[in-house]
Biopython code that builds the backbone (N, CA, C, O; Angstrom):
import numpy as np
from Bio.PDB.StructureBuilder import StructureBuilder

atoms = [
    (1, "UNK", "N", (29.847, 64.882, 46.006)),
    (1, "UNK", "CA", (28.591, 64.287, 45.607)),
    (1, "UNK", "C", (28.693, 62.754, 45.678)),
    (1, "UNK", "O", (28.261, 61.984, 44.821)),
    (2, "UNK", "N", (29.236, 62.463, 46.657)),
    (2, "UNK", "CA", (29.450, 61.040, 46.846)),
    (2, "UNK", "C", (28.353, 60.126, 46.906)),
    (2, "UNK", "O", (28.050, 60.221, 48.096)),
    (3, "UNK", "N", (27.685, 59.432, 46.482)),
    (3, "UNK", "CA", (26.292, 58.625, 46.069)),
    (3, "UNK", "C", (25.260, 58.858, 45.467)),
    (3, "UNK", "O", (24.117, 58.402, 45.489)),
    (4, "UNK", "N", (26.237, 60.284, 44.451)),
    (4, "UNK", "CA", (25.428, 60.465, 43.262)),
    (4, "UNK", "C", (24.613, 59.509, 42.383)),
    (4, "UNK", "O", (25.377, 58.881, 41.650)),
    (5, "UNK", "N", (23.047, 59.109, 42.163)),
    (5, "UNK", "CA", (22.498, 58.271, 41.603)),
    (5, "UNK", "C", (21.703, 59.284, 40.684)),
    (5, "UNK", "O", (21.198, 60.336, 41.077)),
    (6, "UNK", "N", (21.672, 58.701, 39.160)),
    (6, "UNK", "CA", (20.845, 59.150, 38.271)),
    (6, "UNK", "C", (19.582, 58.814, 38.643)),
    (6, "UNK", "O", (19.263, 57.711, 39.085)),
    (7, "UNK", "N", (18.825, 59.775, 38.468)),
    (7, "UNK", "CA", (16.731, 59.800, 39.086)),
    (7, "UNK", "C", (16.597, 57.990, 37.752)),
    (7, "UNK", "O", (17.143, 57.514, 36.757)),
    (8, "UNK", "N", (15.659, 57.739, 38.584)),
    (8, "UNK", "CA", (15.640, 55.951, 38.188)),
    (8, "UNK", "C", (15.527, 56.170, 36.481)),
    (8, "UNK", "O", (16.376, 55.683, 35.734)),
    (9, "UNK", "N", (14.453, 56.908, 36.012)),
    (9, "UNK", "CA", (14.028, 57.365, 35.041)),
    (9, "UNK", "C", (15.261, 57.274, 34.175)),
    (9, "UNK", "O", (15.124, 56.652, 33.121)),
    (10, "UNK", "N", (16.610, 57.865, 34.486)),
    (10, "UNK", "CA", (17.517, 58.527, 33.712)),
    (10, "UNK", "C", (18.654, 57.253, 33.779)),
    (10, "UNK", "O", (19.617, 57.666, 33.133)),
    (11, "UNK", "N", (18.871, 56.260, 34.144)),
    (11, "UNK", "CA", (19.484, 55.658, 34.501)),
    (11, "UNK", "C", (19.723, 54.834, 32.741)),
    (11, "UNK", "O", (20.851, 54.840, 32.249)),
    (12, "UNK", "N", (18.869, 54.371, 32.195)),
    (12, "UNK", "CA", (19.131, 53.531, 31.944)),
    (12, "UNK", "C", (19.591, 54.500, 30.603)),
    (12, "UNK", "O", (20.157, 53.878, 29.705)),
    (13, "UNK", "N", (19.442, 55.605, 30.447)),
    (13, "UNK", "CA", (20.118, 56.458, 29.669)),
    (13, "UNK", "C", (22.009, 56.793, 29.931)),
    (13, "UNK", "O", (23.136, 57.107, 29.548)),
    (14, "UNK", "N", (21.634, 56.636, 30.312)),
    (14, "UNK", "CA", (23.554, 56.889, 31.489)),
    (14, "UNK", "C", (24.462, 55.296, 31.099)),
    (14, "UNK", "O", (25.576, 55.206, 30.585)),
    (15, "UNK", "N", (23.640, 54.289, 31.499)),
    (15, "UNK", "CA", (23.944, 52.946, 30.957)),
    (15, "UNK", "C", (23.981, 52.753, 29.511)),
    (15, "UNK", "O", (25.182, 52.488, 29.460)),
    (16, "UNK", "N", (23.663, 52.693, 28.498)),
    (16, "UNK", "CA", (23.866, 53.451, 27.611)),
    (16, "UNK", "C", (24.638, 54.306, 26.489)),
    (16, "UNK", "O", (24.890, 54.049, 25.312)),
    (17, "UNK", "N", (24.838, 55.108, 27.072)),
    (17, "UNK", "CA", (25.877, 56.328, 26.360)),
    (17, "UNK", "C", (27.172, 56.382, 27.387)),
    (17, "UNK", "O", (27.976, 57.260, 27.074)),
    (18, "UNK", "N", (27.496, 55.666, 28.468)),
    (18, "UNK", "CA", (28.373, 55.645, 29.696)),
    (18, "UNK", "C", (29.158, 56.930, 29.479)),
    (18, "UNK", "O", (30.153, 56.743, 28.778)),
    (19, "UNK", "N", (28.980, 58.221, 29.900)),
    (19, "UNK", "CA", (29.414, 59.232, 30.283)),
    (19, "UNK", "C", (30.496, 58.769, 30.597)),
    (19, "UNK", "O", (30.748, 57.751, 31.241)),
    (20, "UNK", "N", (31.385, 59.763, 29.992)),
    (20, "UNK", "CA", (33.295, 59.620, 30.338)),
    (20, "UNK", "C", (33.592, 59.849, 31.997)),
    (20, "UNK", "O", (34.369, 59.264, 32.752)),
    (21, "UNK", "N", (32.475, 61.136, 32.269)),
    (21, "UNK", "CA", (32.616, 61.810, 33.692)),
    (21, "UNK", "C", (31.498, 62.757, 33.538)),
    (21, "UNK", "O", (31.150, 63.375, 32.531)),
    (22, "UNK", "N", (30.918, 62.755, 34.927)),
    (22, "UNK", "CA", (29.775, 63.622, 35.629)),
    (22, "UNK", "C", (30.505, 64.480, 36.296)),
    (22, "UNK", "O", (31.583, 64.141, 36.784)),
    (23, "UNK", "N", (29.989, 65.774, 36.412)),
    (23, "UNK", "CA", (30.286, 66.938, 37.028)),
    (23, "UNK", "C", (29.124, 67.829, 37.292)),
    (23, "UNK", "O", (28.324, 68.109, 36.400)),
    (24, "UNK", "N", (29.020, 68.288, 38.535)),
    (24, "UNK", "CA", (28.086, 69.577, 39.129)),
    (24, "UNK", "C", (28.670, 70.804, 38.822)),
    (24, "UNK", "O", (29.879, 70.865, 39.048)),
    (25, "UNK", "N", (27.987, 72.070, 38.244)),
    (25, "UNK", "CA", (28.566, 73.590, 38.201)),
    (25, "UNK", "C", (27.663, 73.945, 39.018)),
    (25, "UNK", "O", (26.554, 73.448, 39.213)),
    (26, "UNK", "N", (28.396, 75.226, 39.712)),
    (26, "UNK", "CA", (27.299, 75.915, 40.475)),
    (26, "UNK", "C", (27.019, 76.773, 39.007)),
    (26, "UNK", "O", (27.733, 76.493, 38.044)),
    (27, "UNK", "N", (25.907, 77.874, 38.866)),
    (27, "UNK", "CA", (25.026, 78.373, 37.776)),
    (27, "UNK", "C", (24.579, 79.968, 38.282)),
    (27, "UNK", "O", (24.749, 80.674, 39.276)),
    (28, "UNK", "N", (24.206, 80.022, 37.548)),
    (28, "UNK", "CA", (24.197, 81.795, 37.440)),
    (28, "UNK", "C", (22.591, 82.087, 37.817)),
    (28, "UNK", "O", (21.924, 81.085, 37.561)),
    (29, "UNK", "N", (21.765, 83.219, 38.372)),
    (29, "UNK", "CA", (20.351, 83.271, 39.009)),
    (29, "UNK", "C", (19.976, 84.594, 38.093)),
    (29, "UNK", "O", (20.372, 85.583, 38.709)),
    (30, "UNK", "N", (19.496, 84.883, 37.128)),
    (30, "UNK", "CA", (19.159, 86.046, 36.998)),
    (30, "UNK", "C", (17.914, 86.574, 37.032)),
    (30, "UNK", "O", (17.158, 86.351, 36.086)),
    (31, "UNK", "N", (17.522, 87.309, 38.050)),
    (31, "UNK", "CA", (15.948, 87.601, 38.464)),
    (31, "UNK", "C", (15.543, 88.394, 37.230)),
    (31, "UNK", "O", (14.317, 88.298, 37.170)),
    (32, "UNK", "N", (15.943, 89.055, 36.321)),
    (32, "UNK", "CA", (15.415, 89.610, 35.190)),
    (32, "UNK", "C", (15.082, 88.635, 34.082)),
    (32, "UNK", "O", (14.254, 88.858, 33.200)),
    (33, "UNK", "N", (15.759, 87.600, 34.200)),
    (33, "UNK", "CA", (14.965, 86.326, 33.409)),
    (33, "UNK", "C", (13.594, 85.791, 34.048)),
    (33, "UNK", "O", (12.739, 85.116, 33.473)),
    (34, "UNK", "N", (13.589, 86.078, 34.874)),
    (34, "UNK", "CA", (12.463, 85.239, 35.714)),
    (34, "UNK", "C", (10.669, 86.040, 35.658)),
    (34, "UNK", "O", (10.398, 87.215, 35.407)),
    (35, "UNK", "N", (9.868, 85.078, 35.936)),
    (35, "UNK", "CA", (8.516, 85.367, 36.029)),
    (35, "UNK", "C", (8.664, 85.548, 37.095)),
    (35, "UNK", "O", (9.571, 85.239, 37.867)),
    (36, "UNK", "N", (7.086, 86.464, 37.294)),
    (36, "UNK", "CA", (6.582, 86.921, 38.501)),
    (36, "UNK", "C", (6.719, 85.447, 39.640)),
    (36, "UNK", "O", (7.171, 85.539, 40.781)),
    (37, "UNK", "N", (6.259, 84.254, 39.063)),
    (37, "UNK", "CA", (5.702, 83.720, 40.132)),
    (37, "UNK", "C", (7.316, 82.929, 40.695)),
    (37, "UNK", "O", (7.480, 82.579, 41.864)),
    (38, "UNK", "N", (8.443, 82.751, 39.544)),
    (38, "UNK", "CA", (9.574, 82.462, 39.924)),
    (38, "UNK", "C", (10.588, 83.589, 40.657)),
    (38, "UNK", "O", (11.692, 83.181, 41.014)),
    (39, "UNK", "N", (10.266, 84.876, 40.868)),
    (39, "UNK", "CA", (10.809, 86.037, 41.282)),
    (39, "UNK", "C", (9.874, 85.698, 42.857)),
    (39, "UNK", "O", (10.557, 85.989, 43.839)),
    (40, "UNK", "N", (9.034, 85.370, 43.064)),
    (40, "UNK", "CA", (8.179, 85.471, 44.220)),
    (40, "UNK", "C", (9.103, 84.280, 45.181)),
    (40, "UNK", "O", (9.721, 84.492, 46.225)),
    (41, "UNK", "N", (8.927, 82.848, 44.341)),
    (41, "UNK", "CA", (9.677, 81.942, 44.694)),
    (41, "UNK", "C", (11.585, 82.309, 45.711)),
    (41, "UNK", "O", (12.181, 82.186, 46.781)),
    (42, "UNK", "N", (11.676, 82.713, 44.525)),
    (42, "UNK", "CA", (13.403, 83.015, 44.799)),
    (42, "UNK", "C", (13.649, 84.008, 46.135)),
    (42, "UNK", "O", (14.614, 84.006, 46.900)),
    (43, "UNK", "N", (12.313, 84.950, 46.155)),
    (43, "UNK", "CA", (12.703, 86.156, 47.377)),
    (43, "UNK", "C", (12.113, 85.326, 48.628)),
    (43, "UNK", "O", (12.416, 85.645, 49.778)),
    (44, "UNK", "N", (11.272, 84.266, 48.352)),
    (44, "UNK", "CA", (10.868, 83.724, 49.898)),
    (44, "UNK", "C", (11.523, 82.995, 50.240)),
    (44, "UNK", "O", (11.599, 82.702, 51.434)),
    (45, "UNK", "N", (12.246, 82.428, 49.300)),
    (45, "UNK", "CA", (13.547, 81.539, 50.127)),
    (45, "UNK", "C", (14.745, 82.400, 50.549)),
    (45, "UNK", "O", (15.654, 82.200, 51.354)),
    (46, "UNK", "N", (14.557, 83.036, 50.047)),
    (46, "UNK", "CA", (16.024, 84.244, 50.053)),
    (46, "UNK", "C", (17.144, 83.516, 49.091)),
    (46, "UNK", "O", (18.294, 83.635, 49.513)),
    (47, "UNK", "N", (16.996, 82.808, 47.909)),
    (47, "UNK", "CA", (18.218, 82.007, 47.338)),
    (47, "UNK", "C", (19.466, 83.452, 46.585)),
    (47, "UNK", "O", (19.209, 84.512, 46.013)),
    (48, "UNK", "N", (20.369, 82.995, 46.844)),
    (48, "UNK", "CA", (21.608, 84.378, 46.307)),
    (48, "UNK", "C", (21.146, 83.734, 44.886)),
    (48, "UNK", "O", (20.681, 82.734, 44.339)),
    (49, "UNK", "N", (21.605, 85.004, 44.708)),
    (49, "UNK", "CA", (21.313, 85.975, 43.189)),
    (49, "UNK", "C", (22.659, 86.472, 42.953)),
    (49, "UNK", "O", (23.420, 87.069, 43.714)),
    (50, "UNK", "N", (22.853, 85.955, 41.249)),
    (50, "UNK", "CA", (24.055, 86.396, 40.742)),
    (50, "UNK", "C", (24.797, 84.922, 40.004)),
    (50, "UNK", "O", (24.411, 83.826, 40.411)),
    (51, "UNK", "N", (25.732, 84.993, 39.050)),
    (51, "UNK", "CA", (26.795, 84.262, 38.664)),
    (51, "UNK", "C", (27.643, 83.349, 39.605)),
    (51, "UNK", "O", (28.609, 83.784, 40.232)),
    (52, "UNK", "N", (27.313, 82.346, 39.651)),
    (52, "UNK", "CA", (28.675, 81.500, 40.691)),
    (52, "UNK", "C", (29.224, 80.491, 40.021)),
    (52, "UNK", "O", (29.877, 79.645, 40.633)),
    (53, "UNK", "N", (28.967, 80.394, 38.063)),
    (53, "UNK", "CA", (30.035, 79.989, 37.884)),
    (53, "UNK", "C", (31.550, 80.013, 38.118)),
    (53, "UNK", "O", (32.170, 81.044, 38.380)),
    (54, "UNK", "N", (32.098, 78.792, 38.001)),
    (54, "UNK", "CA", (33.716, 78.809, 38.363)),
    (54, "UNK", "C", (34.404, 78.360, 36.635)),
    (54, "UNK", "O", (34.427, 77.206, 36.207)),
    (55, "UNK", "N", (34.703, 79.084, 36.184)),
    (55, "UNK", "CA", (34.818, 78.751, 34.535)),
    (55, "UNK", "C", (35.950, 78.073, 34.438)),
    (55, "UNK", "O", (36.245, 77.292, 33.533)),
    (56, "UNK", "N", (36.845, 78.478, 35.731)),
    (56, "UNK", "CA", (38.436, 77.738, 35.439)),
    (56, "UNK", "C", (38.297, 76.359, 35.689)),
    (56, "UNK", "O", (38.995, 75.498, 35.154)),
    (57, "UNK", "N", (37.145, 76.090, 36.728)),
    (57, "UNK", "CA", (37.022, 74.546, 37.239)),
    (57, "UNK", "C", (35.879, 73.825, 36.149)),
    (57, "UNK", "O", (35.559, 72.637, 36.102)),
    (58, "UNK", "N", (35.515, 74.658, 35.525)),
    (58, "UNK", "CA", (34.724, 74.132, 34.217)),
    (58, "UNK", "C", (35.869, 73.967, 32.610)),
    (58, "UNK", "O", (36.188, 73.071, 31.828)),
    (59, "UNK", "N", (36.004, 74.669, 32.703)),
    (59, "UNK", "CA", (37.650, 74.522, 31.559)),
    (59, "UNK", "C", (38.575, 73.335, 32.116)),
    (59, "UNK", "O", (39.276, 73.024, 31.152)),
    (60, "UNK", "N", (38.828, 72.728, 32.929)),
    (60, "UNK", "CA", (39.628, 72.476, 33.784)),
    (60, "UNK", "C", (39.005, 70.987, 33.227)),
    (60, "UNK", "O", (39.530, 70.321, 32.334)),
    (61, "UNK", "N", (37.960, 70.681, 33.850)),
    (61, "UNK", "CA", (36.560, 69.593, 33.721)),
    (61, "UNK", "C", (36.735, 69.398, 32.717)),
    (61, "UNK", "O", (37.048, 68.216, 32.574)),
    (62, "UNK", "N", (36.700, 70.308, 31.187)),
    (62, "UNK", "CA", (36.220, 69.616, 29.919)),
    (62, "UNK", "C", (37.596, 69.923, 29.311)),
    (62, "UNK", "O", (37.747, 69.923, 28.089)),
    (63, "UNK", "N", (38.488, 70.155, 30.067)),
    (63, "UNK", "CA", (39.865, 69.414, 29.440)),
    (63, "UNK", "C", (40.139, 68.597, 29.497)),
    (63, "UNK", "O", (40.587, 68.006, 28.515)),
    (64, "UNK", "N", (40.021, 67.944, 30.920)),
    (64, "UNK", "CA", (40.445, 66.822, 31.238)),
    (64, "UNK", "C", (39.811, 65.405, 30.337)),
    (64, "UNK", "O", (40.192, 64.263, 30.077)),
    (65, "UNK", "N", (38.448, 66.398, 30.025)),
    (65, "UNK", "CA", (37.232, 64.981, 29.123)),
    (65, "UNK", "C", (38.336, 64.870, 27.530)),
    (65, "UNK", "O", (38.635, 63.835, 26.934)),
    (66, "UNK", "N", (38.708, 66.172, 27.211)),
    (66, "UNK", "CA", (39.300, 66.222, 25.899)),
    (66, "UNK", "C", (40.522, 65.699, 25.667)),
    (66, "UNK", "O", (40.700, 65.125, 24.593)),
    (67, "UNK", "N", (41.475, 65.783, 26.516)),
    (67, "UNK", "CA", (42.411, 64.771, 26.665)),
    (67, "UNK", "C", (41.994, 63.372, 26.652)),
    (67, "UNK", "O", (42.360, 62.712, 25.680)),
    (68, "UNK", "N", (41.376, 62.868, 27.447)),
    (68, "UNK", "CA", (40.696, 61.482, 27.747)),
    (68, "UNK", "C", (40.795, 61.048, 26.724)),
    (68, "UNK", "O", (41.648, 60.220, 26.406)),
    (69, "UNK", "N", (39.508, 61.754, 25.622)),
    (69, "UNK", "CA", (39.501, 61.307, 24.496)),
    (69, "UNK", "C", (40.290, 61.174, 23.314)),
    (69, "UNK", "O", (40.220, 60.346, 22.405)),
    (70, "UNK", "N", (41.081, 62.175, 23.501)),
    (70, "UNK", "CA", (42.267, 62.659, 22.332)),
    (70, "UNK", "C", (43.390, 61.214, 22.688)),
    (70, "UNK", "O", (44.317, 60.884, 21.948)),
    (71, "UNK", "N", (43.015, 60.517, 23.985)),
    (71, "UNK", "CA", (44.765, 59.322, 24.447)),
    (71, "UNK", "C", (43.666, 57.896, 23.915)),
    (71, "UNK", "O", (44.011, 56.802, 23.469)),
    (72, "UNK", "N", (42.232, 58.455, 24.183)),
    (72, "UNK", "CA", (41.434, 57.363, 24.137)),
    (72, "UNK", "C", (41.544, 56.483, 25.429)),
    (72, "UNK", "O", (41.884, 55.305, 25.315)),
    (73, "UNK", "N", (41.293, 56.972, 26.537)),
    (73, "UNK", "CA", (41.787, 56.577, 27.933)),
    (73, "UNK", "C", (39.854, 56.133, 28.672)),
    (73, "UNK", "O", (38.865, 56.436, 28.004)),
    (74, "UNK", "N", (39.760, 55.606, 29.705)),
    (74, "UNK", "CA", (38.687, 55.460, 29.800)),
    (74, "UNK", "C", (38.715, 56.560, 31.102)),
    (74, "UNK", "O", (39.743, 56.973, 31.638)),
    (75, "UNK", "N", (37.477, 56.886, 31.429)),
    (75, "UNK", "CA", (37.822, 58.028, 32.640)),
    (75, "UNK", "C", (36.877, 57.832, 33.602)),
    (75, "UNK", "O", (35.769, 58.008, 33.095)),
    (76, "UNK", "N", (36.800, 57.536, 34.806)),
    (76, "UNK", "CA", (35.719, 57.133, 35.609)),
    (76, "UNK", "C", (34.861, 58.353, 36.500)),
    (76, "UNK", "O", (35.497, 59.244, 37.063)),
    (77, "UNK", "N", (34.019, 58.321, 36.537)),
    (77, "UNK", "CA", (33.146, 59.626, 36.584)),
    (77, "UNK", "C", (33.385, 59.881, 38.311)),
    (77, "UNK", "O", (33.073, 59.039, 39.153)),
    (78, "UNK", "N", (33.904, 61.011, 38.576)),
    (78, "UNK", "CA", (34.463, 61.925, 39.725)),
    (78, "UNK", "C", (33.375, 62.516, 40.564)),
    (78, "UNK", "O", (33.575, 62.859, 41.730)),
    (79, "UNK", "N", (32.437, 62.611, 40.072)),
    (79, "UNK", "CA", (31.584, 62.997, 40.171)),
    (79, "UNK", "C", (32.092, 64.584, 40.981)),
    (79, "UNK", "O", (32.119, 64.746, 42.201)),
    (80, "UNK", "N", (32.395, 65.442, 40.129)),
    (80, "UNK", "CA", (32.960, 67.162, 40.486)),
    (80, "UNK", "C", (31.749, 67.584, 41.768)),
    (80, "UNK", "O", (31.774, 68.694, 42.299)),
]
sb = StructureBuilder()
sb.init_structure("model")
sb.init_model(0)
sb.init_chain("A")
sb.init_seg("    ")
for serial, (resi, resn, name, xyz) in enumerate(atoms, 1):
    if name == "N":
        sb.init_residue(resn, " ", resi, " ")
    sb.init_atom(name, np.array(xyz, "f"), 0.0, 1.0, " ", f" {name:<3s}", serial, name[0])
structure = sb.get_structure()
């Protein structure tokens, strides 16, 4: 995600609270949560359906934040 920019809106929130580190998960699709008109959506694109969290690379992610904090280290955002 190399030139990851916060939407302008969100920016000055980010400036701010300076996030230790940003990270992307992929996310889970469940068409039984969904409305008609978001079930309509999802089948005309054809988007996969199902869980694609990666929990080890998410554990992994918010260890690394918990350490950070536990040495008190500064950590520059990786953007995962």
């Amino acid at each position: 995600m190399k030139g990851f920019r916060f939407p302008e809106a969100q920016q000055p929130i980010a400036d701010r609270i300076r996030p230790r580190d940003i990270a992307f998960f992929h996310g889970v699709l469940d068409m039984q949560k969904l409305n008609l008109g978001e079930k309509v959506i999802i089948k005309g694109i054809k988007a996969p359906v199902g869980d694609f969290r990666d929990w080890n690379a998410i554990t992994a992610w918010a260890r690394g934040i918990a350490e950070a904090l536990n040495k008190g280290v500064e950590v520059s955002p990786s953007l995962h």
